[in-house]
N, C-alpha and C positions, 0 to 999 in steps of 0.2 A: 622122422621128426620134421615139421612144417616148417619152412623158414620163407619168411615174410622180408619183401622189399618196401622201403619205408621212403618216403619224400620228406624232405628236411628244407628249413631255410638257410643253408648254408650257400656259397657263392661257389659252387660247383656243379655244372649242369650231368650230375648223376642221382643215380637211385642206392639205397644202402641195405646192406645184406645181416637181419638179425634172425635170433632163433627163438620163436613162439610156438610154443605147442599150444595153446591154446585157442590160435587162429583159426578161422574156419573163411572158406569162402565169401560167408555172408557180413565178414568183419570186415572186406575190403571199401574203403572209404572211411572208416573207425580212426579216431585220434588213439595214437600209442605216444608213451613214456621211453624213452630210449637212451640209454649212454653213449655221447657222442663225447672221445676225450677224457677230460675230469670232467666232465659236467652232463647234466640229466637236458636232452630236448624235448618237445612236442613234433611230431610229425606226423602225417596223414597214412595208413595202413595201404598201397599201392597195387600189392598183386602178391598171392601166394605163388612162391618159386616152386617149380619141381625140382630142380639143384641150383643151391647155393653160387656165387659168382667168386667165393672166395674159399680157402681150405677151412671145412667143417668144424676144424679146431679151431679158428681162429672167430667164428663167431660168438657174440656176445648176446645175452638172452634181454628182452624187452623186459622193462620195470613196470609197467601199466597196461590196459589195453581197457581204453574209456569205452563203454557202451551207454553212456548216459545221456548222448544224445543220438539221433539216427545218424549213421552213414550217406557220408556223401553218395547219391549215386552214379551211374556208370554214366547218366549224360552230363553230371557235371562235372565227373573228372574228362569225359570228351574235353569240355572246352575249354579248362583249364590247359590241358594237354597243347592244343593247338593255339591259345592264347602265349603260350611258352614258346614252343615251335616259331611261330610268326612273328612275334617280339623279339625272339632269341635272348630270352631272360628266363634264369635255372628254375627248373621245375619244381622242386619245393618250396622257394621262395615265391613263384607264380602260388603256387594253392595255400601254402598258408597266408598268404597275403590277403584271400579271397575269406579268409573266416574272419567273422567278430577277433576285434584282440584277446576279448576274455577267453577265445578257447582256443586260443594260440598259448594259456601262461601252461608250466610244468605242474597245475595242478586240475583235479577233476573240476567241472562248472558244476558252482553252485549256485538254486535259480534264488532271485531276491523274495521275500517274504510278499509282496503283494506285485503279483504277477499280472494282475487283468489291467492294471490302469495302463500300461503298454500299451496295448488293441486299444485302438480307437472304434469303443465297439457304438454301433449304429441304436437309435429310438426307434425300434417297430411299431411304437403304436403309431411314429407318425408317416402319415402317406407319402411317397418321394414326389417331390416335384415335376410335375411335367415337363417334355421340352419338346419346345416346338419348333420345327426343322424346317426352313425352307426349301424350297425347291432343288437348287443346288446342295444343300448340307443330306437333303434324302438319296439324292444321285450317288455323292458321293460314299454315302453309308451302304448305300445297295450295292457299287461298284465294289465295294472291301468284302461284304459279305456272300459274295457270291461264292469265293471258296473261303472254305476255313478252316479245309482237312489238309492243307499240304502247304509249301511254304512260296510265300510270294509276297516281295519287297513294292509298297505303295507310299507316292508322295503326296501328302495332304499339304497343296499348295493354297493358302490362303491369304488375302491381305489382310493385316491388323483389324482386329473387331469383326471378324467375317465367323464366327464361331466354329474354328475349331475344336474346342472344348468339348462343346454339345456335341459333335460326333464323336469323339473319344466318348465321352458316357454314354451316348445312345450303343456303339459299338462292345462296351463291357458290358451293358443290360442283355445285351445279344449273345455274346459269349458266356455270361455267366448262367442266361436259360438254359445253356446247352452242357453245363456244369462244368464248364473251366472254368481257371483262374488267369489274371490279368496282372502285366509289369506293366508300368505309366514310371518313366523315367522322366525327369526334368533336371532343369543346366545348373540352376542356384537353390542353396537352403532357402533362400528366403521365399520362394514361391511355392513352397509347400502348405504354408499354411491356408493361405487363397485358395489352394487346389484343396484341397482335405474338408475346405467350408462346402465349396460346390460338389464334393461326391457327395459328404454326408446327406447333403440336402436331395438329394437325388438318389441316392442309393442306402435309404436308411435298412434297410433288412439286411443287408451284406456288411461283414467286418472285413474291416480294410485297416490300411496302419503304413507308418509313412518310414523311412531308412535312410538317413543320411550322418554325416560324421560327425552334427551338432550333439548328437545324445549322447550321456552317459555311456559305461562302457556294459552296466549290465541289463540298461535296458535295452541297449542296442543288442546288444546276445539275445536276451526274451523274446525280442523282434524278430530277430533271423530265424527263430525256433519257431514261432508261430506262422513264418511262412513256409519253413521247411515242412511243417506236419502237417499244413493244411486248413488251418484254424483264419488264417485271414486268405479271403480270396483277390484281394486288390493291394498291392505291394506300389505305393508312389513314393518313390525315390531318385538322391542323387546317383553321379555316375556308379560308386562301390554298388548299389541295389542289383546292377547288371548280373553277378556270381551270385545272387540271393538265390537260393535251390528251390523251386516251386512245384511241387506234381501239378498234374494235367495243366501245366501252362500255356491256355489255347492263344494269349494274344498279347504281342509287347507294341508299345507307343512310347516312340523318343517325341518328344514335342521341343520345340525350338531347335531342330536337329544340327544347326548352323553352327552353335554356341561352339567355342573352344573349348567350354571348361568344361566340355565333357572328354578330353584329352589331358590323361594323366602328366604332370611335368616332372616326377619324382621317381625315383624306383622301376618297376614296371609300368613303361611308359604306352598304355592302353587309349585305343580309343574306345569309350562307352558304347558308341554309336555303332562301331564298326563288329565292337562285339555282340551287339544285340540284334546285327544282322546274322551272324554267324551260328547265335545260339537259336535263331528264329530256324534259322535253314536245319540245323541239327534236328531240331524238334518239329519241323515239319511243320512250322505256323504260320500267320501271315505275321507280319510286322507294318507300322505306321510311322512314317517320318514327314513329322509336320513343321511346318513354317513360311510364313511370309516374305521369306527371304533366303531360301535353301542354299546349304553349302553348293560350290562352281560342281564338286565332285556330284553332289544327289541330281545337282539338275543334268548333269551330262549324261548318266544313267539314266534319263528318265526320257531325255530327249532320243534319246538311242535304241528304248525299250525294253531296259531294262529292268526300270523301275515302271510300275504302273502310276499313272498321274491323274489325282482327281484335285477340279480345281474350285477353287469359292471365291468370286469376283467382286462383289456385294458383301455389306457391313448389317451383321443377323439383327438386328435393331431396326425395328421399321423406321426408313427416315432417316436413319445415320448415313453419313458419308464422309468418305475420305477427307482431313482438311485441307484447307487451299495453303498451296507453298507460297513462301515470297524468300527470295535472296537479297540481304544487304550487303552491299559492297561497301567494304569499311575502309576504301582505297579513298571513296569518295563522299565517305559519310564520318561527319565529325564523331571522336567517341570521350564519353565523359567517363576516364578510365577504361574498363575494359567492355561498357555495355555503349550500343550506339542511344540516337534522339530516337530513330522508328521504335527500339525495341523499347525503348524507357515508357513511349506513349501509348504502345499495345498494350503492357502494363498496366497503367495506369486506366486504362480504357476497361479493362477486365476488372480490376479494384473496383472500378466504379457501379459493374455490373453483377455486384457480388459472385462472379466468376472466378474457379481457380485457375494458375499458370504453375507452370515447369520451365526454369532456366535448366538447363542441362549444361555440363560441363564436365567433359573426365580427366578428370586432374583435381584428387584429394587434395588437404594440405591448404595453407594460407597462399607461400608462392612458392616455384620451384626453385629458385635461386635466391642466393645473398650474394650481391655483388661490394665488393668495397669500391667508391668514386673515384679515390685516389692510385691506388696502383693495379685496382682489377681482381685483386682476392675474390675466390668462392670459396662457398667451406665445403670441403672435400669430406668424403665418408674412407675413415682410418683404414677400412676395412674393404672398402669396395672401390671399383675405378669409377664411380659419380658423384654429383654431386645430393647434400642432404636439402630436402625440403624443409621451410620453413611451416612449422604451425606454431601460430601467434596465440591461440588458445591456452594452450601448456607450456610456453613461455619452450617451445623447445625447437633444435635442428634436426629432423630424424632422415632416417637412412631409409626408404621403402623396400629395399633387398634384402636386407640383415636386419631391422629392426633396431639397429644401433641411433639411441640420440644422446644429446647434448643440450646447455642452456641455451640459450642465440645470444654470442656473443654480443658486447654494447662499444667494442673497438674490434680494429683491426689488428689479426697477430701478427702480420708481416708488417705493415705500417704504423700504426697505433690510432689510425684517422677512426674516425667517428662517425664516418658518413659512409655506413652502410643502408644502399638499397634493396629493395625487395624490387624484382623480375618476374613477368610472364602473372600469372593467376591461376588459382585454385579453388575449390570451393568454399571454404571461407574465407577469403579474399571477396572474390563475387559475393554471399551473403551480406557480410557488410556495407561493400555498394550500395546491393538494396535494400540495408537498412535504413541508410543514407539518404537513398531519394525517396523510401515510402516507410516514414516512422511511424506510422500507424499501421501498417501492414502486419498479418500476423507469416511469420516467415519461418520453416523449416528445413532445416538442412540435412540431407540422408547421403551419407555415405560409410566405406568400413568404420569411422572413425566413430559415429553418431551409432550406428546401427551392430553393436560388438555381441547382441547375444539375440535368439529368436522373439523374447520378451518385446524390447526396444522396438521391433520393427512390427510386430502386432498393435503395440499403442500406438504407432507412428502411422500405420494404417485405418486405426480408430480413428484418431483423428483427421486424416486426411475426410475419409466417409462418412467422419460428424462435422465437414466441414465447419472443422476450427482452424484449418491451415488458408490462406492465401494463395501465397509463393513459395513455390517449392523450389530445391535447390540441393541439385542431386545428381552422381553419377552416373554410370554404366547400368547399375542396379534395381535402378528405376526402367530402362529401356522392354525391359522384359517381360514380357504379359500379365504386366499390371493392370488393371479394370478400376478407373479412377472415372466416375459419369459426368463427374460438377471439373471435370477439366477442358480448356476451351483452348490454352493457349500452352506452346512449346518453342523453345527460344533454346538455338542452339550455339555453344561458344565453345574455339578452339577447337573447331574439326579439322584447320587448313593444315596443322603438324603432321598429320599420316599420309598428306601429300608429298611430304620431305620423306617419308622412309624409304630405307632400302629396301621392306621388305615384300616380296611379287602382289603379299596377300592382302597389303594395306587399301589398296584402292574397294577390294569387296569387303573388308571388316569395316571402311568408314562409310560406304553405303550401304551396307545392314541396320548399322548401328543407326544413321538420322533414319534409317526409315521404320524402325522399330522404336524409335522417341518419337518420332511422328505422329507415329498411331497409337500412342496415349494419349492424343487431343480427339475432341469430338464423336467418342464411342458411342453415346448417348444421344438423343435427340438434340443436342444443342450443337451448333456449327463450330467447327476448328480451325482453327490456326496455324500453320508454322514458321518462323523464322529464324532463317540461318543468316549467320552472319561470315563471314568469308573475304578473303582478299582474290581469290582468284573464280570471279564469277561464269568463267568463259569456259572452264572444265568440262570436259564431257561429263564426269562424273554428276553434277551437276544440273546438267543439261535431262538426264535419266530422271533424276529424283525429284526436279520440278515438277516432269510427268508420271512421277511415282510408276515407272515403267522396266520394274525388276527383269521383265525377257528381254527388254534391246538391254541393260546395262550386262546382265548377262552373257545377253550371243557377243558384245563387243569385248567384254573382260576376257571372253574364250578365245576370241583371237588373236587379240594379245597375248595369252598365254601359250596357245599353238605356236604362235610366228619364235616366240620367247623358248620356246622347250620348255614349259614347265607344269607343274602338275592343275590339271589331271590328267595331260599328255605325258605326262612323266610320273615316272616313281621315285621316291625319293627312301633314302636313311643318311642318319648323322651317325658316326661317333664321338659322340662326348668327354671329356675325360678333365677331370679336373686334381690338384694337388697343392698342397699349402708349399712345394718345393717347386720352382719354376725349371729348373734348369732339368729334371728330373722328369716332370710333362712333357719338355720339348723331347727327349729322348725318347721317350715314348711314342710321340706323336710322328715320332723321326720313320722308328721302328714299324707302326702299325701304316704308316703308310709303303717304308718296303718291301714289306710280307702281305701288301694289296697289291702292291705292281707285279711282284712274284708268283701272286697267282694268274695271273697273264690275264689280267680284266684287258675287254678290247670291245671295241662297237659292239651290242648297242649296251652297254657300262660302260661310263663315265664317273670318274675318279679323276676331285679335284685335291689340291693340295690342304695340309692340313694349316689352319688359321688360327688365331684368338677369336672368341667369341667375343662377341657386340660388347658383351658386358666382362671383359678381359678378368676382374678377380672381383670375389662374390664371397664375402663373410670368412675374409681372410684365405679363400682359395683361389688360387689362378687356373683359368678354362679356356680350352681349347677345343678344337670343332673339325671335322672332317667328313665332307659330302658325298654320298655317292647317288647317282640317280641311272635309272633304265628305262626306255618306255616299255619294258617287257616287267610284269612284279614278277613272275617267275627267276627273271634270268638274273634280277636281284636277289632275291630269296634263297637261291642254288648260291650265291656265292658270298654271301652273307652266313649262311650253316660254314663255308671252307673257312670265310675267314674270321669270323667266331673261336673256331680250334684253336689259332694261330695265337689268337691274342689272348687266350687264355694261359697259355703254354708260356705265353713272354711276358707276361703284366708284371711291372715294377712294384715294387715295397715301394707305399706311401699314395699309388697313383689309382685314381678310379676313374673306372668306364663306364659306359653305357651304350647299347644301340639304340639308337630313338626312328624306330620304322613307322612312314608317314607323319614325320613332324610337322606339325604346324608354325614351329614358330624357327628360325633360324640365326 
């Protein structure tokens, strides 16, 4: 009698032992129905046993056994597997995690009644677009295609407006002759629609179809399906697309590979990026990691040889060029509120010239603060250890952690004074400025708060390219391979705060960042602009990005980081662990760090003590943190599986963990 082991999302890093006679071989990766408890699960069909793990009486027989859609197959339980393995998060909860929700529920998927408007299917009558490749964009396409039978990691280093695009499609035109299929990962929803305008137009004879967590739940299923069987050969999606199961997958592209948000911060905590070199290597393909501003880790590999490096120096627009930097120092320069006199007159000089501008500012929200005059009150978030931002729009104080608000008080609750101020600025804050000084201006504001579903930010892009916008006035959101032609001018505010953090990574995420708001100016034949404004003009940091000179800020952030110990000379994991019971964490935390020293960690592991997190309680949970770092990732990995057991075996009622291997954020 067949007894089948079964992957489940429970928070137990095992495999579970039921009795199916009607399993076969070819059922392995097949969704089953299973009695876990009182209650029915879903879990994934794992491997038929030749004997059971447990006495034969005591097994229980499977209630379902879904064949309604194809089986995962063997390379995508590989990487699942090692995805688990290397995170050290439970194996069923890694793979069901990796499916659509809808066929994660206890019941068979059923597909919706009009299945094709899914597929984004292509107009063959009409001819794809040309594209025409400079000198450097054909180097680098010939450099990629030299192999494309085995697997090998390439850095498409380009500057802003240097078309990297065009070679991603020249490169799927290429692979798709040879009849593979194509992953095109990207860091935000919102840049799928841009990307999806440019294949169609260029690849109309191919169905292609986009993946990320804004769709519905059953179109997103019909999606996974169509690229599981083969029906779309171009899969462009967010980080989840990475587990999308594709046959003959000859070629994956992370484009903006920098981006954090391709690093899970919940659950299993994945990087995208990292796994789609993994799964490139598994499958023997080439992979592409592009950007104008590569993570410290791509370019250290690439400098080393490990990665192959093709570069694009030049803007694919004849005539285009990088724009000219200028710094104002607001040490020495009057500001009328939070915009200086230069920046009000570049402005105004652009109005004039029927030219658009981008203020750039990240920091949503009216201000980050309400200060009371009198005794110093801020309004505290009930829930979290910060403070609530003001937005003046919805009359409210909300919480950006928890999502908790309130009205904005009209007194103070400790004093009763009435003279509450608003501190610091945020995007609407800044808009009304420049309502302020250009009331004839047409002015748009884009941030989460303006931009809450894919719709919003298609008209917001309409408009922007029927130039009916002016000034734009927008966050992080914007910095990102937007293609804006009629923009000339970039004004940047409130980048000097990530000079204050503690954190190693700030100094390279606020030079990505202005140099990727940068290069939305001047794409187009028309000359650009940028103005930062700044109190500390004398930074190196600085000093790089005037000369938009990513290798020196580069080679010097690395030596810093060497001389520092930190990564990508080192390897790093957190554990995490949060609880609505404080006293109950610390014990924990007491715990899991003496069952680390117990495992005799010694050079080259490092085990620091365990801390409150930056952000101490978060939606009524109190968090706590504990580092370990190696410059060996092995000799982390060996004692991360030892002490994984440990803390499994001791976890408190009420307390949750997490390992977070290669954290970005700390």
């Amino acid at each position: 009698m067949p007894t089948i082991q079964v992957a489940l999302d429970v928070p137990v890093a095992r495999l579970f032992d039921y009795d199916a006679p009607q399993a076969t071989e070819q059922d392995v990766g097949c969704r089953v129905l299973v009695p876990f408890g009182t209650r029915l699960k879903t879990g994934i069909l794992w491997a038929i046993a030749t004997e059971p793990g447990c006495d034969p009486a005591q097994l229980r027989p499977i209630q379902a056994l879904w064949r309604d859609v194809p089986a995962l197959s063997a390379t995508d339980l590989a990487l699942l597997k090692f995805c688990s393995a290397y995170y050290h998060y439970p194996l069923g909860t890694t793979v069901l995690h990796a499916l659509p929700p809808g066929l994660r529920r206890t019941k068979g998927w059923t597909p919706p009644r009009r299945t094709g408007a899914s597929v984004l299917a292509q107009d063959s009558d009409n001819p794809p677009l040309p594209l025409a490749l400079n000198t450097e964009q054909l180097q680098a396409l010939r450099g990629i295609l030299q192999v494309t039978d085995r697997f090998r990691c390439h850095l498409l280093h380009g500057i802003t407006g240097s078309g990297k695009t065009a070679v991603y499609l020249a490169l799927i035109q290429a692979l798709l002759a040879q009849g593979k299929s194509v992953l095109v990962l990207v860091p935000e929803i919102n840049l799928t629609p841009q990307l999806e305008q440019h294949f169609q137009q260029h690849l109309p004879q191919t169905t292609l179809l986009s993946l990320h967590s804004g769709l519905g739940e059953k179109e997103r299923v019909t999606r996974w399906l169509a690229a599981q069987e083969g029906s779309a050969r171009v899969i462009l999606g967010t980080r989840l697309a990475v587990f999308c199961p594709m046959p003959q997958l000859g070629l994956i592209v992370v484009d903006e590979e920098h981006e954090t948000s391709y690093k899970q911060q919940e659950g299993l905590r994945y990087s995208a990026r990292d796994v789609a070199i993994m799964r490139a290597q598994q499958g023997q393909i080439p992979i592409v990691l592009g950007s104008a501003t590569p993570s410290l880790e791509t370019w250290l590999n690439a400098q080393r040889g490990r990665y192959h490096q093709h570069s694009l120096t030049q803007r694919a627009i004849a005539g285009a060029t990088l724009p000219r930097m200028r710094l104002i120092d607001t040490r020495r320069t009057a500001l009328q509120q939070s915009l200086s006199t230069p920046l009000l007159e570049a402005l105004q000089t652009q109005l004039s010239q029927g030219a658009q501008s981008l203020v750039f500012i990240n920091r949503r929200g009216y201000a980050p603060l309400l200060r009371c005059q009198q005794c110093g009150w801020s309004c505290p978030c009930t829930h979290c250890s910060t403070r609530m931002v003001v937005h003046l729009r919805t009359n409210q104080m909300r919480c950006h952690h928890c999502g908790r608000s309130r009205p904005i008080p009209v007194h103070c609750p400790d004093c009763g004074s009435v003279q509450l101020d608003t501190l610091g600025d945020g995007t609407q804050k800044v808009e009304d400025q420049l309502r302020w000084h250009f009331p004839h201006a047409r002015i748009l504001r884009l941030d989460s708060d303006t931009l809450s579903s894919p719709t919003q930010w298609r008209e917001a892009r309409a408009a922007i390219q029927q130039r009916t916008v002016d000034i734009l006035v927008g966050t992080q959101m914007l910095a990102k391979g937007h293609d804006f032609p009629h923009l000339t001018l970039v004004a940047a505010l409130g980048g000097d705060q990530a000079l204050y953090s503690t954190d190693f990574r700030a100094a390279e995420r606020l030079f990505s960042q202005l140099m990727q708001v940068a290069g939305r100016a001047g794409r187009s034949h028309l000359a650009g602009e940028v103005l930062i404004q700044t109190e500390f003009p004398e930074h190196p940091l600085f000093d790089f990005l005037m000369r938009q000179d990513y290798d020196g800020f580069a080679q010097y952030e690395l030596n810093q980081r060497r001389l520092s110990g930190f990564p990508p000379y080192m390897h790093q994991a957190i554990l995490r662990a949060h609880s609505k019971r404080p006293e109950r964490l610390e014990t924990f935390m007491a715990q899991a760090h003496a069952k680390a020293l117990a495992l005799a960690p010694k050079p080259p592991l490092t085990l620091f003590d365990p801390v409150n997190a930056l952000l101490h309680r978060r939606a009524g949970d109190y968090r706590m943190q504990l580092l370990l770092q190696s410059p060996r990732r092995q000799n982390l990995q060996e004692f991360l599986g030892l002490w994984e057991k440990t803390l499994t075996a001791s976890t408190l009622r009420s307390v949750h963990w997490v390992l977070d291997v290669d954290p970005v954020e700390l």
